[in-house]
N, C-alpha and C positions, 0 to 999 in steps of 0.2 A: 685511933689506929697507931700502932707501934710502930717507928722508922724504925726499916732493919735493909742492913747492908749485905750483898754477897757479894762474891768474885766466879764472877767467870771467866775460864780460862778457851780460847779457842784453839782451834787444828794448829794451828801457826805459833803455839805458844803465847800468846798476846792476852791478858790476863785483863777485865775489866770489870768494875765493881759497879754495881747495881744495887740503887736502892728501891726494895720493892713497892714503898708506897707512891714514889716519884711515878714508876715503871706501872701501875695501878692506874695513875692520873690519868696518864698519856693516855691507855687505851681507854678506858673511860670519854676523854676528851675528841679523840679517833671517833669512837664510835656515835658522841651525841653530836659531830658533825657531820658524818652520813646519813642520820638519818634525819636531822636537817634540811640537809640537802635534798634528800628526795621529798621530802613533805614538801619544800619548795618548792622542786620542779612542777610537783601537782598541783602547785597552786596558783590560779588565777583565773583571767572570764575564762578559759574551758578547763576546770578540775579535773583533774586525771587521781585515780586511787592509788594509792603507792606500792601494789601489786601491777597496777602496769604500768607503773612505771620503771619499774624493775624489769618487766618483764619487755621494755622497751628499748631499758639499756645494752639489755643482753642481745637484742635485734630479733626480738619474738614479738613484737607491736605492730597495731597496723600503720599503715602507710601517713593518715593523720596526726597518728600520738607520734610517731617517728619522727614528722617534721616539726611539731612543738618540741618535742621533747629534746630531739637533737640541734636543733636549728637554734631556734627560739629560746630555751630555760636554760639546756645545760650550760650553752659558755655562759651565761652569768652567773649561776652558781659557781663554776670554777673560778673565772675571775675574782668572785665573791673569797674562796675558800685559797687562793692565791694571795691574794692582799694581805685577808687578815695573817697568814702564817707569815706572810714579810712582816708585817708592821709589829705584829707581837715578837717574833726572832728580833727584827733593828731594835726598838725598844728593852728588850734585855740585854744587847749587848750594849748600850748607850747606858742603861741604868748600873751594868757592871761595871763598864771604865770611867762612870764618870765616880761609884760608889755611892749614888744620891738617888734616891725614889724618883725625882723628880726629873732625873736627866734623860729623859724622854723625845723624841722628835720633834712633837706639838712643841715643847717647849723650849726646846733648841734651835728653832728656827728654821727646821730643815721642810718641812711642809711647806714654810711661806717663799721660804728660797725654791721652790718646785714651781709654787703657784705663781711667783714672779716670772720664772722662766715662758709660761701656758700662756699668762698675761701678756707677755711683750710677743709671742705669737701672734695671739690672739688682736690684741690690740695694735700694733705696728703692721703686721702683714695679713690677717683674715686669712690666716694658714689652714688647713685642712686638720680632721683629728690625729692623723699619725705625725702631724706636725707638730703638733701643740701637745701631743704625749713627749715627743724629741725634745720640743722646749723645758717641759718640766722634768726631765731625766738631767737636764744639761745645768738647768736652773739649781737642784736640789746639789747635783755634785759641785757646782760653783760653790755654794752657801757651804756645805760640809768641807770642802778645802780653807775656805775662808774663816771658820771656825778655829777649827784643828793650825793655822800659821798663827792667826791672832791668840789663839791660848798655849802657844809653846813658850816656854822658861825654861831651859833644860828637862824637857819632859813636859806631856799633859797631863794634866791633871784633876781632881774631881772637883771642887768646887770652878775653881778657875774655866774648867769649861763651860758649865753651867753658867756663870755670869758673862762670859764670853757671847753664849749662845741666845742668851735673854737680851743682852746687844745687838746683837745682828738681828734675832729676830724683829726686834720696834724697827729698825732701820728697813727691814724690806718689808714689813706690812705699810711704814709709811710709803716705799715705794710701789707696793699695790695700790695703794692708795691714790697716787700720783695718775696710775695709767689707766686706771678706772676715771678718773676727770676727763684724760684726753679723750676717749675711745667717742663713737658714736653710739648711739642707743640699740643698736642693734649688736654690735659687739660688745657692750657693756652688758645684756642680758644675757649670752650667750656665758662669759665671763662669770657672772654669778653664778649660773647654771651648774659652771666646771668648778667653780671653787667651793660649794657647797657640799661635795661629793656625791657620786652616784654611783649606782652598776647600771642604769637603764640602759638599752641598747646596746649592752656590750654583746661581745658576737666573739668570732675564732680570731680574731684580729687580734684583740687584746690577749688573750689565753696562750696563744704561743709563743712570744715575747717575753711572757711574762715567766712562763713552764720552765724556757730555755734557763735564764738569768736562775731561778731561785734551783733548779735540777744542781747550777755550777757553785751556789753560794754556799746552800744550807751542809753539803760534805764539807766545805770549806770550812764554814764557822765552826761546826762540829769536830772535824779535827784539831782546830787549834783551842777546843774549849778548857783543854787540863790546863798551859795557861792563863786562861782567861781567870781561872777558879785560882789559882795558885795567887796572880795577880790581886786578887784579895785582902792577900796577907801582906800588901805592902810590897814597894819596888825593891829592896832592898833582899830582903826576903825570897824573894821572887828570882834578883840575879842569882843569888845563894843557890839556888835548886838548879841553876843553870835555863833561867826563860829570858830569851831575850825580849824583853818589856818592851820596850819601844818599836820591836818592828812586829810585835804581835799585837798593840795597841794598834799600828798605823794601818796593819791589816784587818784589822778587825773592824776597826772604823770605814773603812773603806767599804768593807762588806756592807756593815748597817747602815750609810748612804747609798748607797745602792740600791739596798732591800726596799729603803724609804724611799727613794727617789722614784725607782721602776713601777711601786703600790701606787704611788700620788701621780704617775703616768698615765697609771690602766685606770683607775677611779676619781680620782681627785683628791684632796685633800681630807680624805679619811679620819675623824678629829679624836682622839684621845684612845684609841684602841692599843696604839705604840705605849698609852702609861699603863693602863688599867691590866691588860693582858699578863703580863710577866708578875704584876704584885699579887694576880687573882692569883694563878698560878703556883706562886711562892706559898703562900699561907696553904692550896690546897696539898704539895706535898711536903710543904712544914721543912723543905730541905734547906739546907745550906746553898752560897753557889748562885750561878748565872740560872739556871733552871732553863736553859734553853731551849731543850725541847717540849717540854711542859707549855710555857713560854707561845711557842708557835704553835702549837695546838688549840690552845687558847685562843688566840687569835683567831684562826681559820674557824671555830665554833662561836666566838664571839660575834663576827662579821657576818655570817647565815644566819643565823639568829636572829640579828638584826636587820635583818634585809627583810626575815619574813615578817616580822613585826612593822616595819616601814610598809609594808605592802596590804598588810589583815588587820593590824588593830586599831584603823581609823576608819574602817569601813569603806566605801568608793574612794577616800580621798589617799592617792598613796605619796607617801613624803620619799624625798630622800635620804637613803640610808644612812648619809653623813651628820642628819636632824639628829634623828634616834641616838645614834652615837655621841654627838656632840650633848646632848641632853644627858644620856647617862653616865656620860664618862665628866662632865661638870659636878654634878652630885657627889661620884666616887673621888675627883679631885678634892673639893671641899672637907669629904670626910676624913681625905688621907693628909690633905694639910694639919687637921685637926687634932687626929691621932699623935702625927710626927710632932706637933708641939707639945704637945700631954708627955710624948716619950721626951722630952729634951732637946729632940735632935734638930730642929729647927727653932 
């Protein structure tokens, strides 16, 4: 399929350019995560057909399918279709400023800085889960300031954060490492439990928190993305056009911690969907660019997906979502290492 670009002009004058095979993607991606989702909602020990479940959402169910369907499935499919559009969004904006396939969260360290935070919760105090979500919100924004000070040189920059973050990362998995010895056995499975990732159990708790945060983020990122794309061509470049680079970087980054921090709150450490998500993405609208919203679509389809997979293709035995992911997105690792040394670039 041919990239072709248009311009649309709105009421206000405001002129913005669409490329229609990107604009293709998305609803494509929209769509094979709703429906998704509802295959999900009906699945489990009591199957519901995905006409009522539809007809449930709408509040035409009876009182039964209403309390699965509302109670029970739906927050965790949202939370489910939450994460992933965080983690796919953080994930492209980390892989645009850092300029590197690779500059991803998982690999950045921004997952293990969350799970350190949930840890010293979990392990120092036997906090409660809205505590140990607090921890890992608190944890992840620690680790992404900590980052972002230790890779400044007059400006951050692409490799330099990468190896920055591959730093800090070993330093706080050895401090998971550390508070998994002290914990008691009961807290130490509990800790596994959360660091493996999951949606189980999640409920309206998680989904509203999480609704609020990404409702204030994704206009954010989205408005400041013609920088971000400009930022491509170099800072120099960049000042030239009039962006200021560094407070759109510091913005930006702030956002994709957050994005990651809040995902690794509601679910846990979600493993490799922040890489996978934005590069599937890229190849499938072949564009230029952060691919943002592509990007978070991807995500939020890739994470349902995988939850119903976690749940159906092992038969009674169901895994956590974060297995499935960390399994596939290891594979796609491997073979993006592969490629990227074949092209030169690593």
């Amino acid at each position: 399929m041919k990239t072709t670009n248009r311009a649309v002009r709105t009421p206000g004058g405001l002129s913005v350019r669409l490329d229609a095979r990107a604009v293709t993607v998305v609803l494509v991606l929209i769509v094979a995560a709703l429906v998704a989702s509802v295959v999900l909602i009906g699945t489990g020990d009591f199957p519901i057909p995905a006409a009522d479940v539809l007809r449930t959402l709408v509040g035409e169910g009876n009182p039964g399918q209403e309390f699965i369907v509302t109670e029970l499935r739906l927050p965790r499919v949202l939370v489910g279709l939450l994460v992933g559009a965080s983690l796919g969004l953080g994930g492209a904006l980390f892989q645009a400023i850092s300029r590197n396939p690779l500059g991803s969260p998982d690999v950045l360290g921004l997952g293990q800085g969350a799970t350190a935070g949930a840890l010293a919760v979990i392990v120092l105090g036997s906090g409660s889960a809205n505590q140990v979500a607090a921890g890992a919100l608190v944890g992840g924004l620690v680790t992404g300031l900590a980052i972002y000070v230790l890779a400044w040189k007059r400006g951050v920059h692409g490799y330099r954060l990468v190896l920055v973050g591959i730093g800090v990362s070993a330093i706080v998995t050895a401090v998971n490492g550390y508070l998994l010895t002290k914990s008691d056995i009961v807290d130490a499975a509990r800790a596994v439990v959360w660091m493996t990732g999951s949606l189980d159990g999640r409920d309206w708790d998680q989904v509203w928190p999480l609704l609020a945060l990404t409702a204030v983020l994704v206009p954010l990122v989205l408005v400041n993305a013609r920088g971000l794309r400009m930022m491509e061509m170099g800072d120099d470049v960049s000042y030239a056009l009039g962006v200021r680079v560094e407070r759109v970087r510091l913005l930006l980054m702030v956002a994709a911690v957050l994005l990651t921090a809040s995902a690794t709150a509601a679910a846990g450490p979600v493993s490799f969907v922040a890489l996978t998500a934005p590069q599937l993405a890229r190849r499938l609208t072949r564009s230029p660019g952060p691919n943002l919203l592509p990007s978070l679509c991807m995500g939020a389809a890739l994470l349902v997906v995988a939850d119903w997979v976690s749940q159906r293709a092992f038969g009674a035995e169901q895994l956590p979502v974060g297995v499935v992911t960390g399994v596939l997105g290891g594979v796609y690792l491997l073979w993006l290492l592969v490629s990227e040394r074949r092209a030169g670039r690593i």
